[in-house]
C-alpha positions as CSV (number, residue, x, y, z in Angstrom):
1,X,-0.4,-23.2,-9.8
2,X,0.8,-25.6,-6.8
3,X,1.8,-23.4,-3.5
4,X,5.1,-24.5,-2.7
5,X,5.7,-23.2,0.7
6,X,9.6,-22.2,1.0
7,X,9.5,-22.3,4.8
8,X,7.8,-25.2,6.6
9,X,6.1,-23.1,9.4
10,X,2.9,-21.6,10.2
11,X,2.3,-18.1,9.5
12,X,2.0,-17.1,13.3
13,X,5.2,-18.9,14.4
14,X,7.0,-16.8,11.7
15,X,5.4,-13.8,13.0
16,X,6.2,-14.7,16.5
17,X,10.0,-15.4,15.4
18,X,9.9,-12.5,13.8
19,X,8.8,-10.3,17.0
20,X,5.9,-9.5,15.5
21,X,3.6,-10.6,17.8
22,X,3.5,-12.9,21.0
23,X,2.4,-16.3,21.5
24,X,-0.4,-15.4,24.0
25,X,-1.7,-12.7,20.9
26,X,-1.6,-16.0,18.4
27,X,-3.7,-17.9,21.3
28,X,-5.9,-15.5,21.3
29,X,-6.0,-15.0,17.2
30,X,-6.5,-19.0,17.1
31,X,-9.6,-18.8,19.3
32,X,-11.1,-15.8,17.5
33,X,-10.4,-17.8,14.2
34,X,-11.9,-20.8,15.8
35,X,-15.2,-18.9,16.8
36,X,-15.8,-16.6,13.9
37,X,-13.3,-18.0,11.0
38,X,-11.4,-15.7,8.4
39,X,-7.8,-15.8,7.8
40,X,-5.1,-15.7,10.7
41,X,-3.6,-12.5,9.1
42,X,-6.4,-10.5,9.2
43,X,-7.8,-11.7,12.6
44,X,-4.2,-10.5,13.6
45,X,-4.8,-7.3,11.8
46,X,-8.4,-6.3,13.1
47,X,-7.3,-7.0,16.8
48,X,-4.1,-4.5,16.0
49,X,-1.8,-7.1,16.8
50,X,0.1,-6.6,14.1
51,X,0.2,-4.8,10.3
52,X,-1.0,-6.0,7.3
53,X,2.8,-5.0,5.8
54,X,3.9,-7.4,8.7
55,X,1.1,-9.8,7.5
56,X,2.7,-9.3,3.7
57,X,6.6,-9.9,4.7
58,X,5.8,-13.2,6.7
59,X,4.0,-14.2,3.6
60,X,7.2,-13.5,1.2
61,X,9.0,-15.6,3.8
62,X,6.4,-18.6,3.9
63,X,5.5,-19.1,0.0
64,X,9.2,-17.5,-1.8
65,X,6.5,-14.5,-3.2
66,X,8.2,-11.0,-3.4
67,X,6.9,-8.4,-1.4
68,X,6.4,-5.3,-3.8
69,X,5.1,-1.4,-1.6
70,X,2.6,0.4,-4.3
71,X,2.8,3.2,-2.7
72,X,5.5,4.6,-4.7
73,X,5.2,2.9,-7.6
74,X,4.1,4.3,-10.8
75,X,1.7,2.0,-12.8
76,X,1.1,2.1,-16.7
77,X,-2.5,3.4,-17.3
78,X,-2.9,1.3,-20.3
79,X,-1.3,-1.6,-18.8
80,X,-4.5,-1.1,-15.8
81,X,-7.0,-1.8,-18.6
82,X,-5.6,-5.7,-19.2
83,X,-7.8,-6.7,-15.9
84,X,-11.5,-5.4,-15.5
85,X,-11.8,-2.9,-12.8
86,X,-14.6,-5.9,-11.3
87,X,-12.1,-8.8,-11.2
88,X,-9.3,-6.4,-9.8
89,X,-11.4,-5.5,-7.2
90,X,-13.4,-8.9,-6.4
91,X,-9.9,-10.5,-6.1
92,X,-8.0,-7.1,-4.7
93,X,-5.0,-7.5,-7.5
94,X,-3.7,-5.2,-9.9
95,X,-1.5,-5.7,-12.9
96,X,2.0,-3.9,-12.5
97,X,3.8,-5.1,-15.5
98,X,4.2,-7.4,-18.5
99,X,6.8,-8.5,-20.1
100,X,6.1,-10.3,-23.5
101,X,3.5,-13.6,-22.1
102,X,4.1,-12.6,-18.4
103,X,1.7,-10.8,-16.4
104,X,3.4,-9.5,-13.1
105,X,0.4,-8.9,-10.5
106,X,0.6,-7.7,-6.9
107,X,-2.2,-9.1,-4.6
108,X,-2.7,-9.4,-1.2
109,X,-4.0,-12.9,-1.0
110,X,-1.1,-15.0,-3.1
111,X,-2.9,-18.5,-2.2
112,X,-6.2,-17.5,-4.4
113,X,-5.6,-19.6,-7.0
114,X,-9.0,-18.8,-8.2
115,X,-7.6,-15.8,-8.7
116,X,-4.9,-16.3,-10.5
117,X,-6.9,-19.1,-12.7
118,X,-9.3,-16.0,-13.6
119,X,-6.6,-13.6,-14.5
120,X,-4.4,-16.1,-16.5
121,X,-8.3,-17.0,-18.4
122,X,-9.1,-12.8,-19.3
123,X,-5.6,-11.8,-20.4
124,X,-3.9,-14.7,-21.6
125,X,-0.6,-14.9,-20.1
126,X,1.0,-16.5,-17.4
127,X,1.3,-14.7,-14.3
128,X,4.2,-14.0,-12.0
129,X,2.6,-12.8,-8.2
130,X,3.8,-10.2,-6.2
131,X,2.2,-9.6,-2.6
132,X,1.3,-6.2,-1.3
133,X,-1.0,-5.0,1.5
134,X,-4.6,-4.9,0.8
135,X,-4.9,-1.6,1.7
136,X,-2.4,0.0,-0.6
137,X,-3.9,-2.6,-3.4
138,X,-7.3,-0.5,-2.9
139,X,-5.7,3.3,-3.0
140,X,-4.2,1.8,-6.5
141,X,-7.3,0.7,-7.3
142,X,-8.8,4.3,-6.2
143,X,-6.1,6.0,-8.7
144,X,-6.0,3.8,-11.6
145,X,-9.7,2.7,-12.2
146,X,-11.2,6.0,-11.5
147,X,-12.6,7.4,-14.8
């Protein structure tokens, strides 16, 4: 599964375009990253520059993914059961529908291809990403795997 970026920018010049942040709060984002590593997003995210829905909609724009809020969304229970509650939460995904050999996820990392490799191995079908924040990936996760 090539990433085929949509729009040729870096995710903190869309976010600055956006008005999501400032320059100087990418600067200082960049150095963080440079000292301690991790993803831009999240670096943005932990020093409350920004959302992680913010974080989710600049990444719709970058790769072409659809951005898809769970928090209204009713999942099928059975449906849940195609993933194992280990490898949805290892890889913070969660199956929200399938339609005949198409597996629609939402995830809040879209690049992991390891991911997707993994998920496309366990249930057999090609899958169609959606991106959603981690945070409302793990309430999901809290509803539907619970026992």
């Amino acid at each position: 599964m090539p990433n085929k970026k949509i729009v040729n920018k870096r995710l903190g010049d869309l976010l600055i375009e956006r008005g999501v942040i400032t320059p100087k709060q990418l600067e200082e984002a960049l150095e963080l990253q440079k000292d301690k590593g991790g993803l831009i997003g999240e670096l943005l995210v932990s020093l409350t520059f920004t959302t992680e829905e913010e974080i989710a909609k600049a990444l719709t724009t970058q790769y072409g993914f659809a951005y898809l809020p769970l928090a209204n969304y009713e999942l099928d229970r059975q449906l849940i059961k195609i993933i194992p509650e280990r490898v949805a939460r290892q890889y913070c995904l969660l199956p929200v529908d399938k339609i005949a050999n198409t597996l629609s996820i939402a995830m809040s990392n879209p690049l992991n291809e390891q991911a997707v490799e993994d998920v496309e191995t366990i249930t057999g079908c090609s899958v169609q990403i959606f991106v959603s924040t981690s945070a409302d990936i793990k309430q999901a996760l809290e509803t539907y795997y619970k026992e």
